[in-house]
N, C-alpha and C positions, 0 to 999 in steps of 0.2 A: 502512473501513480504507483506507489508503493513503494519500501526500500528494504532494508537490511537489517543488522545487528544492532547501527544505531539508530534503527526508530525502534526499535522493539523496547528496550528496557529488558529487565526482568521479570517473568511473571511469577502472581503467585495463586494461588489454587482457588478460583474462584468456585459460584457455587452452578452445581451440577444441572439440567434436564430434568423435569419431574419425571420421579421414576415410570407412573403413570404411561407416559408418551414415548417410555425408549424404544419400544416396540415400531413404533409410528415411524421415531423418527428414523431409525434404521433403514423401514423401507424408503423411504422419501431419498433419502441420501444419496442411495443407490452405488454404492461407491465400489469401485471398479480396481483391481490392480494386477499387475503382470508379476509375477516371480521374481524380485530382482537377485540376479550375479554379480557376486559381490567378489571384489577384485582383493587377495588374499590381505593384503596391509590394510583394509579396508574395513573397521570394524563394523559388525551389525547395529543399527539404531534403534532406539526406543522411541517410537516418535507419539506414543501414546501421553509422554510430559512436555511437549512439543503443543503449543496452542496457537492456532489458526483462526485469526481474527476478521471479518469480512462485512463490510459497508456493504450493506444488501439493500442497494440504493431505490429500486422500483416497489422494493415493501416495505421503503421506510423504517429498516430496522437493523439490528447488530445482530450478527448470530458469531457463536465459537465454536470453534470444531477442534475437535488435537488433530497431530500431526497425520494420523490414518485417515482422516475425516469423519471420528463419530462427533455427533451433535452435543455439545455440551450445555448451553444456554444462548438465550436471545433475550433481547429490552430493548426496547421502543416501538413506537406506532406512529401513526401519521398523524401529523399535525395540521391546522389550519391555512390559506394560501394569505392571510395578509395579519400583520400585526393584531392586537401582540401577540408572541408565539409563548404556547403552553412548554416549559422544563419538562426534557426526557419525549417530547414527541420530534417528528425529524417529516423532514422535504426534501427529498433526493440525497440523503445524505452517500457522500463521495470519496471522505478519506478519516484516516483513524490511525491511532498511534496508542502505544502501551507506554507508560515511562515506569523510570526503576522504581516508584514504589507502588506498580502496580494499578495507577490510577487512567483510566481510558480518553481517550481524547479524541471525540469527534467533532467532522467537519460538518456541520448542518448547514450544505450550500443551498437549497433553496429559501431558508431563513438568514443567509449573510450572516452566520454567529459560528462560534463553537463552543459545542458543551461541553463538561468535564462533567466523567462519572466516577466514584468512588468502583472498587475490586467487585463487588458486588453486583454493580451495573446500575446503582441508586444515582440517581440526581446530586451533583455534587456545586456546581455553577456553571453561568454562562458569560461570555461577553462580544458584542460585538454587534453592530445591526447593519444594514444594508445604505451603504453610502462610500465617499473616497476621504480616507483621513487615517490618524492612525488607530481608532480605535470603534472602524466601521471597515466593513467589508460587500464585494461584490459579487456574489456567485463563487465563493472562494472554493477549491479543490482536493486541496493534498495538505497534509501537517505531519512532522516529524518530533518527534521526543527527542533532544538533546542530552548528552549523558551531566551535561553541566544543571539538570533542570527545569532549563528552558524547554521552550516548543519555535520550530520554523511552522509558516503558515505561507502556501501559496495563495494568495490575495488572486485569483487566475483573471476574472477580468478586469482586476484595475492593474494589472502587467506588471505587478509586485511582487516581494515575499518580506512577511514581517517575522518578528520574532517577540514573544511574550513571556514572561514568566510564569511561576507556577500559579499566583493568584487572575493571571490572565492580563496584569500590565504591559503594557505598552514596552520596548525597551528601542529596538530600533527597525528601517525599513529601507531594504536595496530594490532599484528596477524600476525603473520609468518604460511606458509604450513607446517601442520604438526599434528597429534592427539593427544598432550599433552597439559596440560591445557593452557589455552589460546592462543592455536595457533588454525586455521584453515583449510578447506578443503572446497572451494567454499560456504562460507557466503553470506545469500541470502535475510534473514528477519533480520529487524531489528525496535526495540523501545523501550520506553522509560521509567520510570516508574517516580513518584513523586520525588522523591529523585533525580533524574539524571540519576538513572544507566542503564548503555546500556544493551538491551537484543539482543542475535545474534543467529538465527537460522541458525547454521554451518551443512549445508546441509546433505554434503557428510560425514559425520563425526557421523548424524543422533543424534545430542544433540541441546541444548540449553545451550546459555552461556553466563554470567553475568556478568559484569565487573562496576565498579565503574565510574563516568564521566572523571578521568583521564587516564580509559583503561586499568586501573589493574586490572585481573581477579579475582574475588569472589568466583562462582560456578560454577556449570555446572550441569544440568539432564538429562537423555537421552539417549537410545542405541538404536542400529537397533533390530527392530521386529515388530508386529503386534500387539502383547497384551496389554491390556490397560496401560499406562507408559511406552510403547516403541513407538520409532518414525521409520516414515519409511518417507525418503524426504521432512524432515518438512524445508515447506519456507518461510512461512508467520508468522507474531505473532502480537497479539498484548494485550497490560496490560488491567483487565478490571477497574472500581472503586474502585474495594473491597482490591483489588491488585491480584488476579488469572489474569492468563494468558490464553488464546486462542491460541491452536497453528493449522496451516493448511498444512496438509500429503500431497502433491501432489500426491505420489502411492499407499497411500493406502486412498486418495478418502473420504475424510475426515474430521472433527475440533475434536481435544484432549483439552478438559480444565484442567487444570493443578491449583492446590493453589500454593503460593508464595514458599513450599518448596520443588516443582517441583513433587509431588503428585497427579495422575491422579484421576479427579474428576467423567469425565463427557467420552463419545464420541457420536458425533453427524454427523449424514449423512453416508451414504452409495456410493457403485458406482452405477451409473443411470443416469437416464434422469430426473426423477420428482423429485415433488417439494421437498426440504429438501437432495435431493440428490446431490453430486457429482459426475464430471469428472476432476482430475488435477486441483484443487482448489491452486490456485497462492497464493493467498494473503487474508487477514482479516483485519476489522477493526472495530471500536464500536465510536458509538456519546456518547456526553454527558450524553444522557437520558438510552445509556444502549441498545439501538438496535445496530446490527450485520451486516454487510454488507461483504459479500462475492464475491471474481471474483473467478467466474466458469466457468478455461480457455478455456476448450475442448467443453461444453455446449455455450458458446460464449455467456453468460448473468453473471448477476448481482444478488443475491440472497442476501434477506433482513431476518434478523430474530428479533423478541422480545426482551426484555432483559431476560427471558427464553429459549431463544435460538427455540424457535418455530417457523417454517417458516410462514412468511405473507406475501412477496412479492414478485418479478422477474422484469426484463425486459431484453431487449435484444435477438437479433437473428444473425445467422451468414449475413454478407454481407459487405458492403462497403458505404452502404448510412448513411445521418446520423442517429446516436441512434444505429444502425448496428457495429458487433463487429466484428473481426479475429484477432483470441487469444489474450483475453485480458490482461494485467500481472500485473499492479500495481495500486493502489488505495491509496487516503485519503480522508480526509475531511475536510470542512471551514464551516463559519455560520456565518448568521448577530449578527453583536454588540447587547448582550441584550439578544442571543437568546438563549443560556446555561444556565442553572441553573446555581444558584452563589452556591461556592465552599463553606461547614459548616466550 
């Protein structure tokens, strides 16, 4: 789960931590980072306008961090286990998305819905409940912000992915259960690339799969294994600038970089505890400048890397306070107006 630039949108300056708790949350954060050497053409980043979005799925809540990992705010609590469900409380929520105008878009997979929250993190609406159709879901997963306005939604157990507009309608739906091209088997990551085309990290199914923005399948990479160009429970993905992709092995503990014609480049991370390491790595994603932002579910932190992919940061511990994680699942990103590099 997780992706790039385009699920991110643009963010805008939402509202901060009570001052009260910055002390608190500081220590909780715990956040860790190495010196980075910065390669001469390589300018230094401000990553403090840089905002770090994260489905803090086992506390039922949002929390934002900037780009260094301080605490900026959280909203939501846990909600009931069976209809109807209370607006703004959440059941494992799983995936989240910013769009350009700054409005948040959560996956509430154990309620089958997804909420929309106004910049603020206020209740804004919902739609969706727990069933197969198009305007009901099952355990759904991962959702992306489209720069058109839309949102993709992976539908993860009915083996879908739809797509909605801004008021939450219905518009259309690719992916049937099944392992032939373009169908699915529990779809979990998804993003986006220049061009439109949806990339779908089809779990169970152990590929990658490419579909044009109307949902007609292109390609597909990817079998179960270990060795480098096989995947083993890839969930996460996301495009980087050059157009390679990043993808993240939940079992085998992991990021596989991959070129645009699904050609293993790269693997990075191991299973562990330190730094650079994995445990059940949910999701990925990359800023404009080219750094790596990893949730590392079972480790219950945040792991930052270069645009080298060399680790230089962390934060996060297990707990329930703020900055404090229990399994975290889904990630993106926002940033003040101005604060991206302009596009050549």
């Amino acid at each position: 789960m997780g992706s790039n630039y385009w699920k991110n949108g643009i963010g805008k300056d939402l509202k901060l931590a009570e001052e009260s708790n910055s002390d608190e949350n500081s220590e909780a954060l715990e956040v860790v980072a190495t010196e980075e050497t910065l390669p001469e053409e390589r300018p230094k980043v401000d990553h403090s306008k840089l905002y770090v979005w994260i489905a803090d799925s086992g506390n039922d809540r949002i929390q934002k961090f900037d780009g260094n990992g301080k605490l900026l705010m959280q909203f939501g609590s846990s909600g009931g286990t069976r209809p109807p469900y209370v607006p703004g409380e959440f059941k494992t929520p799983s995936g989240i998305a910013v769009d350009l105008e700054g409005y948040i878009w959560v996956v509430d997979t154990g309620c089958h819905r997804i909420q929309k929250f106004d910049p603020d993190g206020d209740f804004f609406l919902e739609f969706g409940t727990e069933g197969w159709g198009q305007d009901k879901f099952y355990m759904p997963e991962e959702i992306v912000a489209e720069p058109t306005g839309t949102v993709l939604v992976a539908d993860t157990s009915n083996h879908c992915v739809k797509r909605y507009d801004d008021d939450g309608e219905f518009i259309l739906s690719f992916g049937y259960a099944g392992n032939f091209d373009g169908f699915m088997k529990f779809p979990v990551g998804l993003a986006l690339d220049r061009e439109g085309n949806i990339y779908v990290a089809d779990r169970d199914n152990q590929r990658i799969q490419i579909f044009n923005e109307d949902g007609q399948f292109l390609s597909k990479f990817g079998e179960y294994g270990f060795e480098p160009g096989r995947l083993n429970y890839p969930t996460g993905i996301t495009i980087r600038k050059d157009g390679s992709l990043i993808v993240s092995e939940k079992s085998q503990n992991r990021l596989q970089l991959f070129d645009r014609e699904g050609h293993s480049l790269d693997i990075i991370g191991e299973v562990g505890k330190r730094d650079g390491q994995f445990n059940c790595p949910s999701s990925v994603v990359e800023d404009p400048y080219g750094y790596v932002f990893v949730v590392d579910t079972i480790n219950q932190r945040i792991q930052k890397f270069d645009p080298d992919l060399n680790f230089i940061a962390k934060w996060g511990i297990v707990g329930k306070d703020p900055g404090q994680f229990n399994d975290p699942a889904g990630i993106c990103l926002s940033w003040e107006p101005d604060w991206a590099p302009q596009e050549e």
